[in-house]
N, C-alpha and C positions, 0 to 999 in steps of 0.2 A: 520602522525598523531599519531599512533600505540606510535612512537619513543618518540614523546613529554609525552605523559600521562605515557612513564614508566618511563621516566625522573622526572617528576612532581610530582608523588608518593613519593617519597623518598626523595624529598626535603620538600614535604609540612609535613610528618611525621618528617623531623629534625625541623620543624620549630615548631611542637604542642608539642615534648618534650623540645626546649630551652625555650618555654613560659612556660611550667608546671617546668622544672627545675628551674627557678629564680622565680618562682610566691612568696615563702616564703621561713624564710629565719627558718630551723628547721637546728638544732645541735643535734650531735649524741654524744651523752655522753657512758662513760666505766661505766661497772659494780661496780670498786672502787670507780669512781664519784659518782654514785648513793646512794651505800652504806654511803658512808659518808654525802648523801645531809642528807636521809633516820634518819642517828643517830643523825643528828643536829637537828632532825624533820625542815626541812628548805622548804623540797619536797611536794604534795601529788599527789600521782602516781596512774593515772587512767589507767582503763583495756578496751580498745577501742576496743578489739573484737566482734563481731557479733553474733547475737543468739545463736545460735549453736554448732560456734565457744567455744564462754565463758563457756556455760552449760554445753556441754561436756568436757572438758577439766580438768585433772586433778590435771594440772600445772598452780596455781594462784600465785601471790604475795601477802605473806600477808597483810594484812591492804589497801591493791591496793582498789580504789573506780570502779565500775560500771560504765562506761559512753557509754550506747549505741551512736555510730555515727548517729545514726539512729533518734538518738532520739535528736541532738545537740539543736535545741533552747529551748527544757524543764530543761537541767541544765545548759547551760553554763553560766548563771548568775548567780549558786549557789557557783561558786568560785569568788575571788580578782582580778580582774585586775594586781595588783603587786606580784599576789601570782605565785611561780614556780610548773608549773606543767611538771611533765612527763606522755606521754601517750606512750601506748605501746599495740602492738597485736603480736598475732605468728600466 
């Protein structure tokens, strides 16, 4: 019995990261990408870090919007459906 449940463990763990790996479908864009969405004003790049995180931190991107995760249904309607967004934390 011992033998099954170590077995079992590490299949059911491969099995909740292929469901969290295809859940959605996000692209990882280059810093030139961005730059360039950035100059065409095409982008608006929100700062998805965590209290804390955000506050303390010395390293913003300028013009980057606020978006607590925390806080998802108070703005997510205040962007476009068509509109490109970049989120980003460190």
């Amino acid at each position: 019995m011992k033998k099954f449940f170590f077995l079992l463990i590490p299949f059911a763990a491969m099995l909740i990261f292929a469901s969290y790996s295809g859940a959605a479908s996000v692209s990882v864009i280059t810093k030139d990408t961005l730059k360039n969405w950035v100059d065409k004003g095409e982008v608006t790049i929100l700062d998805a870090r965590q209290g804390r995180d955000w506050s303390s931190s010395e390293f913003k991107i300028v013009d980057a919007h606020r978006a607590d995760p925390g806080q998802f249904m108070a703005w997510k309607d205040k962007y476009l459906k068509n509109q490109k967004l970049v989120l980003y934390c460190a």
